[in-house]
N, C-alpha and C positions, 0 to 999 in steps of 0.2 A: 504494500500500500504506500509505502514512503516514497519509492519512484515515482507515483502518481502526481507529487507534488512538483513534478518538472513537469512545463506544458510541451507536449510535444510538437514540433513545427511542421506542422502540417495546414498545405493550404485549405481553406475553409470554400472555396469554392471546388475545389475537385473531391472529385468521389467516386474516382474510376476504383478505389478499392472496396467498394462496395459489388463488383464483380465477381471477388477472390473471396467473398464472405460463406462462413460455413452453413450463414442462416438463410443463404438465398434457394428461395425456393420451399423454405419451411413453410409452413402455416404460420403468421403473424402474431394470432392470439394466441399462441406457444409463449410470447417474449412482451404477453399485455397480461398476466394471470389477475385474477379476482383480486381483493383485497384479503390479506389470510393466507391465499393458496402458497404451493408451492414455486420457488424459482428453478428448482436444483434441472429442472430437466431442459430449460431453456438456457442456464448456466452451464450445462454438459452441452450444448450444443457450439457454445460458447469457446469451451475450454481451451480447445486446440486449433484456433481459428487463428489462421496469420495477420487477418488484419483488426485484431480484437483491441490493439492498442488505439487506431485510429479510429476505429467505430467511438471506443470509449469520450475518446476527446474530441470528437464530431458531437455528441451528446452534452458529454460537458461545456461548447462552445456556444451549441444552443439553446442552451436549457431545457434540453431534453427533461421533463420533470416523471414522465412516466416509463414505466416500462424496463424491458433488460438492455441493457446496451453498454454491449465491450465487458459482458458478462458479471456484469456490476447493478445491482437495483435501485430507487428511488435516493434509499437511504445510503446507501455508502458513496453514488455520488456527492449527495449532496455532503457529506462528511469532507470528502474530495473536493468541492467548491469550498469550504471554511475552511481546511486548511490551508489551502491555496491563495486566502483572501489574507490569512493570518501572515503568511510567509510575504505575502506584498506588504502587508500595512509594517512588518517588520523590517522588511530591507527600506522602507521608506524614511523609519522615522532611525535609521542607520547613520 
């Protein structure tokens, strides 16, 4: 998770690696579960997905607020946005 707090440089208008995703062609409500349900089987789909770090921060760029993306859910993004917010307001007041 502490990598996470490095943005990765990836352009926000390309998404040709959404191509190379292991979720393409899944069912979509696989990676939107109920409130409750399980993620584990949308996160397995996840796991071994090469462009899982760029889905990730494709989400986190647009505040993706629902869903799996980059094998990550609502709440560990967003854990991933405060610390990230934490780590700027720190180098700021550096």
């Amino acid at each position: 998770m502490r990598e996470m707090l490095i943005q990765l440089d990836v352009d926000a208008g390309d998404r040709r690696w959404q191509e190379r995703a292991n979720c393409l062609g899944v069912d979509p409500d696989l990676f939107f579960p109920e409130r409750g349900a399980s993620t584990k089987e949308a996160k397995g789909v996840c796991g071994g997905c090469e462009v899982r770090t760029e889905c990730l921060e494709y989400a986190l760029r647009h505040g993706e607020k629902f869903g799996i993306w980059g094998g990550m859910s609502e709440r560990e993004r967003r854990r991933i946005r405060r610390q990230r917010a934490l780590a700027r307001r720190g180098l700021a007041s550096a």
